[in-house]
PDB file of N, CA, C and O in Angstrom:
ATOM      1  N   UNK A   1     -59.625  89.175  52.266  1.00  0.00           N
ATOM      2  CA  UNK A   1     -58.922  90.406  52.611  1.00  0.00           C
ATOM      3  C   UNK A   1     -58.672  90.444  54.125  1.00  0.00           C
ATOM      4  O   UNK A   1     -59.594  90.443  54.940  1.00  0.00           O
ATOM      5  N   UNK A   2     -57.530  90.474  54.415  1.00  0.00           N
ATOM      6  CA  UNK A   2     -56.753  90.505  55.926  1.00  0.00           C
ATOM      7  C   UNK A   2     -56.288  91.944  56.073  1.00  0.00           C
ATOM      8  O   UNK A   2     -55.180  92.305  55.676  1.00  0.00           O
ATOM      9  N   UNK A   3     -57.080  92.680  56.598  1.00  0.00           N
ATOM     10  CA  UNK A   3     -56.633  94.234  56.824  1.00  0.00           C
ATOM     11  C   UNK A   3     -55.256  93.910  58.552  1.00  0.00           C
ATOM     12  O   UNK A   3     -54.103  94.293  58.750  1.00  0.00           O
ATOM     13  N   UNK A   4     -56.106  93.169  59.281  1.00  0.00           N
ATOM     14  CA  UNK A   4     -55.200  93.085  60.073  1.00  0.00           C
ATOM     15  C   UNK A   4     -53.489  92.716  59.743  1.00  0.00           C
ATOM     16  O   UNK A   4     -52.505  93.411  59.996  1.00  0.00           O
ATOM     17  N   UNK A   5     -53.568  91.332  59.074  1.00  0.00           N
ATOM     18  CA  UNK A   5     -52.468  91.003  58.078  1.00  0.00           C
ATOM     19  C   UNK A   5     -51.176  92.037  57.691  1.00  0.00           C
ATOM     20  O   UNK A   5     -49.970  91.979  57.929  1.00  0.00           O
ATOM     21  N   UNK A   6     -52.236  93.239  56.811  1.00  0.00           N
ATOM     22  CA  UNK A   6     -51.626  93.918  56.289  1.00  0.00           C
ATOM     23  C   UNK A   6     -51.176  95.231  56.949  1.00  0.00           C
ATOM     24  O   UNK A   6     -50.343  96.008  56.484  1.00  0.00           O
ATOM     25  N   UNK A   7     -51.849  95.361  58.101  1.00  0.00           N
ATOM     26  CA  UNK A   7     -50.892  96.576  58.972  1.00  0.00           C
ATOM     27  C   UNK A   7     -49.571  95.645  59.833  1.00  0.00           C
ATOM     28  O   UNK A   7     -48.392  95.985  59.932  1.00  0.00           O
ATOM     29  N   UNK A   8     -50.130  94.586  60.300  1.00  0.00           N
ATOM     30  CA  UNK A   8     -48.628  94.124  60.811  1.00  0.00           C
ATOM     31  C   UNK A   8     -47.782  94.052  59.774  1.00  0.00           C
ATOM     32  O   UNK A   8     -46.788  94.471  60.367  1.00  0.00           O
ATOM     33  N   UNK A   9     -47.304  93.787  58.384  1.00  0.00           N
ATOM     34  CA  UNK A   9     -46.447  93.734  57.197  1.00  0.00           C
ATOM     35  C   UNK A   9     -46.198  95.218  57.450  1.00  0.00           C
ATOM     36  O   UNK A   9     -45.075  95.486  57.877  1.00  0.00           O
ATOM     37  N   UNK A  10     -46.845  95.992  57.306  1.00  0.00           N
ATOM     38  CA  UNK A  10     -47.093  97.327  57.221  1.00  0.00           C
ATOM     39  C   UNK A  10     -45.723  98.149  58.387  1.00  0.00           C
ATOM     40  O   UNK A  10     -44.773  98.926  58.292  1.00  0.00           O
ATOM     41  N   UNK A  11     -46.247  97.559  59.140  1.00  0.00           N
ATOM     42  CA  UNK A  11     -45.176  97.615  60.695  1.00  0.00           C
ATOM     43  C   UNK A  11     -44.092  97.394  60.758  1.00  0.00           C
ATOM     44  O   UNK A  11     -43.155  98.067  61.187  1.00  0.00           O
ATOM     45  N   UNK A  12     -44.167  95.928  60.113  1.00  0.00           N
ATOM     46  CA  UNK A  12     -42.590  95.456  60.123  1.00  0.00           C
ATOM     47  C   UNK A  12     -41.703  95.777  58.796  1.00  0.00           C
ATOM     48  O   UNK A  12     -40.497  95.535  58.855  1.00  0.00           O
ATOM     49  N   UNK A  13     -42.190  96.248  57.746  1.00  0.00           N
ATOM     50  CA  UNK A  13     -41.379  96.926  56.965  1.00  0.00           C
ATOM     51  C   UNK A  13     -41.069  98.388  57.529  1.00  0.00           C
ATOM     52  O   UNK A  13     -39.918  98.794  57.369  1.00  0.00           O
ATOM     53  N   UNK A  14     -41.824  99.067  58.057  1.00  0.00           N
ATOM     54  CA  UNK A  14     -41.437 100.417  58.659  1.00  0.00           C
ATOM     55  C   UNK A  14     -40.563  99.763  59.569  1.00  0.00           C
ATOM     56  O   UNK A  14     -39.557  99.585  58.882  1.00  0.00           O
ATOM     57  N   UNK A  15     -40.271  99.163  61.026  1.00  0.00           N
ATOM     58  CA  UNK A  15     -39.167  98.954  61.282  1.00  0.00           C
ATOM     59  C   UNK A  15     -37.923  98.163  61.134  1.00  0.00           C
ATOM     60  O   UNK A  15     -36.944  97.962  61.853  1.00  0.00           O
ATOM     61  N   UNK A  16     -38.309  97.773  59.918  1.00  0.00           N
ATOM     62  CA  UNK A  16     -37.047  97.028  59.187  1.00  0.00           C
ATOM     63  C   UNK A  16     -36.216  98.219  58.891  1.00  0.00           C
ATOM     64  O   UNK A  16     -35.118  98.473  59.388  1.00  0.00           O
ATOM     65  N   UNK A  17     -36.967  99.019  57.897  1.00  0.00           N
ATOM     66  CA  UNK A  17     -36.269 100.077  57.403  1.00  0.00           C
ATOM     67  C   UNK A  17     -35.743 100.955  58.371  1.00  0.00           C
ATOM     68  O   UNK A  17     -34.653 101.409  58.024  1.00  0.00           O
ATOM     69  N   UNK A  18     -36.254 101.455  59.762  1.00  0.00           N
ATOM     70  CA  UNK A  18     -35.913 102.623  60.522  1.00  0.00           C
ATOM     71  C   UNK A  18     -34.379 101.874  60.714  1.00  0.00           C
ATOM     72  O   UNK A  18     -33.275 102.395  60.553  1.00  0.00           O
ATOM     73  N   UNK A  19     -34.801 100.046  61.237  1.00  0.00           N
ATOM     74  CA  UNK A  19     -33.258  99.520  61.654  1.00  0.00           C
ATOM     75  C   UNK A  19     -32.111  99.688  60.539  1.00  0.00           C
ATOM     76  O   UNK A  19     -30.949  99.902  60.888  1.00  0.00           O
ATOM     77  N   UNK A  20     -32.484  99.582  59.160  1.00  0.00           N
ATOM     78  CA  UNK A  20     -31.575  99.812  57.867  1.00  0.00           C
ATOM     79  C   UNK A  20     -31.266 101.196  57.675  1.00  0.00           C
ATOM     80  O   UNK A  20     -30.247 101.440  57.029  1.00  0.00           O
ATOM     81  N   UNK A  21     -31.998 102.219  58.141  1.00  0.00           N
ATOM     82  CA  UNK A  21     -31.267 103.038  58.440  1.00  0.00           C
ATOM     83  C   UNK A  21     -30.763 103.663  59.352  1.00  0.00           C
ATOM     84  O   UNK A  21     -30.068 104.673  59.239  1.00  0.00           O
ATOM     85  N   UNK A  22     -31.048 103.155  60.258  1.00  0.00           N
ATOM     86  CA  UNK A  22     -29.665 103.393  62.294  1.00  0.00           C
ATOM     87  C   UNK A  22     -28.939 102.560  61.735  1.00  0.00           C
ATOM     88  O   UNK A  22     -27.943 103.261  61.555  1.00  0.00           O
ATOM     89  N   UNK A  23     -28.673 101.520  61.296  1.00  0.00           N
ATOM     90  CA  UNK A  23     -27.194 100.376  61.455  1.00  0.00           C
ATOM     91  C   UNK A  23     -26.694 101.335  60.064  1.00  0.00           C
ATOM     92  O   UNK A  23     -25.717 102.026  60.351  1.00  0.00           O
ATOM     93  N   UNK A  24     -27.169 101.506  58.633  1.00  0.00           N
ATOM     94  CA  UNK A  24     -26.024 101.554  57.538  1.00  0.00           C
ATOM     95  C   UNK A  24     -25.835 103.190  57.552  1.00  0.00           C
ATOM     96  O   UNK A  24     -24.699 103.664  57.536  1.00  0.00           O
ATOM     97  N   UNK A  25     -26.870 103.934  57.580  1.00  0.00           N
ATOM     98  CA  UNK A  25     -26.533 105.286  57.726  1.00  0.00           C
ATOM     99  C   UNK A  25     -26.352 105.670  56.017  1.00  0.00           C
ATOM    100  O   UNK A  25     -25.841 106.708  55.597  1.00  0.00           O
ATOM    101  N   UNK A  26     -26.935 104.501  55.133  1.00  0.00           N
ATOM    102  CA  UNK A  26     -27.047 105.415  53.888  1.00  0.00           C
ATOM    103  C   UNK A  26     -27.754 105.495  53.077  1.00  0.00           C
ATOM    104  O   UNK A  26     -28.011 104.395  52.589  1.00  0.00           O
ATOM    105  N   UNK A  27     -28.344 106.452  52.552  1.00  0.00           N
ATOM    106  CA  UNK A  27     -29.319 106.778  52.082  1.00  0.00           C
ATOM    107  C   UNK A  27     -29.487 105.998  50.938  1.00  0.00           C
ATOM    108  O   UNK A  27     -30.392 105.166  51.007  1.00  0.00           O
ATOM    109  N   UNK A  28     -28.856 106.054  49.925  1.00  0.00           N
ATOM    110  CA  UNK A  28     -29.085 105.215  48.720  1.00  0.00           C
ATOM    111  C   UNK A  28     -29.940 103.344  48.850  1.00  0.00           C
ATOM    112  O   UNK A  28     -30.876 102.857  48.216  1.00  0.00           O
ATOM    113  N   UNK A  29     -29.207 102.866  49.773  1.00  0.00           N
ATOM    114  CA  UNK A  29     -29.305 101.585  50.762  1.00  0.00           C
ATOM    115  C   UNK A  29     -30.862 101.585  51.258  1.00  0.00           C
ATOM    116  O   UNK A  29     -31.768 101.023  50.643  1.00  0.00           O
ATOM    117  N   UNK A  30     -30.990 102.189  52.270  1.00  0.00           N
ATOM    118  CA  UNK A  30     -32.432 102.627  52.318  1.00  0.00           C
ATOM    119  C   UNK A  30     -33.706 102.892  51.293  1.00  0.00           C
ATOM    120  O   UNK A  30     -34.861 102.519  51.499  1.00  0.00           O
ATOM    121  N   UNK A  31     -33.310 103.492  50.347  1.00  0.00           N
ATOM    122  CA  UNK A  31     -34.310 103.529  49.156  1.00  0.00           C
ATOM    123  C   UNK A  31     -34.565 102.774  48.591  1.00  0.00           C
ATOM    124  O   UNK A  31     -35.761 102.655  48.326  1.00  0.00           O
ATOM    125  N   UNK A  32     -33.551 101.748  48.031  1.00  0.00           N
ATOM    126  CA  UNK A  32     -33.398 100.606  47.575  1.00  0.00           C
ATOM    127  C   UNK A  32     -34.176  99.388  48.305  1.00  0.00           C
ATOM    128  O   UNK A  32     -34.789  98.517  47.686  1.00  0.00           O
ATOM    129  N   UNK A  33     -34.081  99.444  49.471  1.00  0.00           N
ATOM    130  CA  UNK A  33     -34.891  98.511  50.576  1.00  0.00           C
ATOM    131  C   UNK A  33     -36.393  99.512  50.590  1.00  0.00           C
ATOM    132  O   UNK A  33     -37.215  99.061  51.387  1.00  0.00           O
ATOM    133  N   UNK A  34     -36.598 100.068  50.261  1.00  0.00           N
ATOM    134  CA  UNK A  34     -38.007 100.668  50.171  1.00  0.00           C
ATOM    135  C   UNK A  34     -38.518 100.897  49.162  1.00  0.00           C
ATOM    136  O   UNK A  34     -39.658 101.361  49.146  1.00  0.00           O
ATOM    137  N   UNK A  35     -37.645 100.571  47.724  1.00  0.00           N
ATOM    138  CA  UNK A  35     -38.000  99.904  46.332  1.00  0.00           C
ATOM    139  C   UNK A  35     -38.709  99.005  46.604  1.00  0.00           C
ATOM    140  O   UNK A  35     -39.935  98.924  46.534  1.00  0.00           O
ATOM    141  N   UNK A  36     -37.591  97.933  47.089  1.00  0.00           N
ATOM    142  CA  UNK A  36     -37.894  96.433  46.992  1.00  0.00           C
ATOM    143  C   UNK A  36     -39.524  96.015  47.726  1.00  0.00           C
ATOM    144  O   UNK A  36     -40.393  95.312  47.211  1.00  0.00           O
ATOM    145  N   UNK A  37     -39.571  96.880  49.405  1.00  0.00           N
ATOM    146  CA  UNK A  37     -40.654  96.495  49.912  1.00  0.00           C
ATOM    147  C   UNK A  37     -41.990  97.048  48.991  1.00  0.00           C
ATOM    148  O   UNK A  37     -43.048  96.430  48.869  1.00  0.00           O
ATOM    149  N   UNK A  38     -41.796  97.841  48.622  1.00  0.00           N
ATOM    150  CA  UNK A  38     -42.957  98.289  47.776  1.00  0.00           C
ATOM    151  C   UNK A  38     -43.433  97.609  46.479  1.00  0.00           C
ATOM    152  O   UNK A  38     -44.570  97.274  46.147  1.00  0.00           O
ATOM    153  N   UNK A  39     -42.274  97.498  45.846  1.00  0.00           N
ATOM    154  CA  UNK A  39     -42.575  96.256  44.753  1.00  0.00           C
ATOM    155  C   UNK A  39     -43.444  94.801  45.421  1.00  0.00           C
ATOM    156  O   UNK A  39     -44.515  94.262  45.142  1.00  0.00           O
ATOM    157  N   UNK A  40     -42.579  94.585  46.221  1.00  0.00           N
ATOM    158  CA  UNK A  40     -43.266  93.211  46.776  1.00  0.00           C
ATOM    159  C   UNK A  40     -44.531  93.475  47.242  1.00  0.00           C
ATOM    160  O   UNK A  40     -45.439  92.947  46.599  1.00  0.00           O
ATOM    161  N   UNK A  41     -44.781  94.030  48.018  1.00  0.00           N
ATOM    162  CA  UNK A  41     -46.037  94.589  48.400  1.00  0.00           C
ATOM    163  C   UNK A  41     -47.425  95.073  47.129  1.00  0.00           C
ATOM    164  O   UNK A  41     -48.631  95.112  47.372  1.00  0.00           O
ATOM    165  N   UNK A  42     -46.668  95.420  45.670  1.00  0.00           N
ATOM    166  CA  UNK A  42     -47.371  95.803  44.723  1.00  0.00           C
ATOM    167  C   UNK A  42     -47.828  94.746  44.601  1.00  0.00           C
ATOM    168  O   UNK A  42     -49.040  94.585  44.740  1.00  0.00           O
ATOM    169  N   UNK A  43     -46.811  93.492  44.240  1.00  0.00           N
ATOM    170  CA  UNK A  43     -47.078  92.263  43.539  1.00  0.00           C
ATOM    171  C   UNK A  43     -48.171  91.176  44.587  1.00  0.00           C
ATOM    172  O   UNK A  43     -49.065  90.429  44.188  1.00  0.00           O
ATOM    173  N   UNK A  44     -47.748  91.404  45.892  1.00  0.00           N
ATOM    174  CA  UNK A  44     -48.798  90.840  46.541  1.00  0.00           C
ATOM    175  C   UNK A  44     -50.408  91.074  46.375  1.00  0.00           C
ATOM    176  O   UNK A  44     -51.278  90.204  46.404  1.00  0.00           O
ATOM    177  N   UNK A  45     -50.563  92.412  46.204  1.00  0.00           N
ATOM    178  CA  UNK A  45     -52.171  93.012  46.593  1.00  0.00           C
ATOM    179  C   UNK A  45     -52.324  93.027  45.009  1.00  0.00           C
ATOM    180  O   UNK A  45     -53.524  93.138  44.758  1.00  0.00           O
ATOM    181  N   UNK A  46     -51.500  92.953  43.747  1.00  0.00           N
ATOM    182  CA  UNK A  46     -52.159  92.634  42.669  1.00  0.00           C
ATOM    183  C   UNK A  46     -52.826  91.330  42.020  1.00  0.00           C
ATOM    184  O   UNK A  46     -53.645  91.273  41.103  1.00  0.00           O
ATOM    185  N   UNK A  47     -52.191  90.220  42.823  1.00  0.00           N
ATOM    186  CA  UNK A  47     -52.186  88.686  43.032  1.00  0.00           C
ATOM    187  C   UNK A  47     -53.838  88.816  43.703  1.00  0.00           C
ATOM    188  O   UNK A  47     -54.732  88.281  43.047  1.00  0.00           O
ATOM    189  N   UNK A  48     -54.132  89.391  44.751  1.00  0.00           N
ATOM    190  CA  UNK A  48     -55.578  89.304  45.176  1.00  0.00           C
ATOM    191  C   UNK A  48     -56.571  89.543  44.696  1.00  0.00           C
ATOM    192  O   UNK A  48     -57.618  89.359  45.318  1.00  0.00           O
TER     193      UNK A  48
END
C-alpha cells in the first residue's frame, strides 16, 4: 500500500480535470472524464 502513490494520482486527476474544464467549458465532457477516472481508480484499488 502506497498512500503516497495515491495522493499524487489523486492530484493529478484533480488537475487534469480543473484543465478539462478551463479548455472545453462543458459540463457533460467533464463528468464523463470523472466517470472514467473513478472507474479506473475503482479497478485499481480492487486489484490490491
Amino acid at each position: 500500500m502506497k498512500h503516497g502513490n495515491t495522493i499524487i494520482y489523486a492530484f493529478a486527476a484533480l488537475s487534469i480535470t480543473a484543465l478539462s474544464l478551463w479548455l472545453i467549458h462543458d459540463l457533460w465532457v467533464v463528468l464523463l472524464v470523472l466517470f472514467c477516472i473513478t472507474g479506473v481508480y475503482a479497478l485499481m484499488t480492487s486489484k490490491r
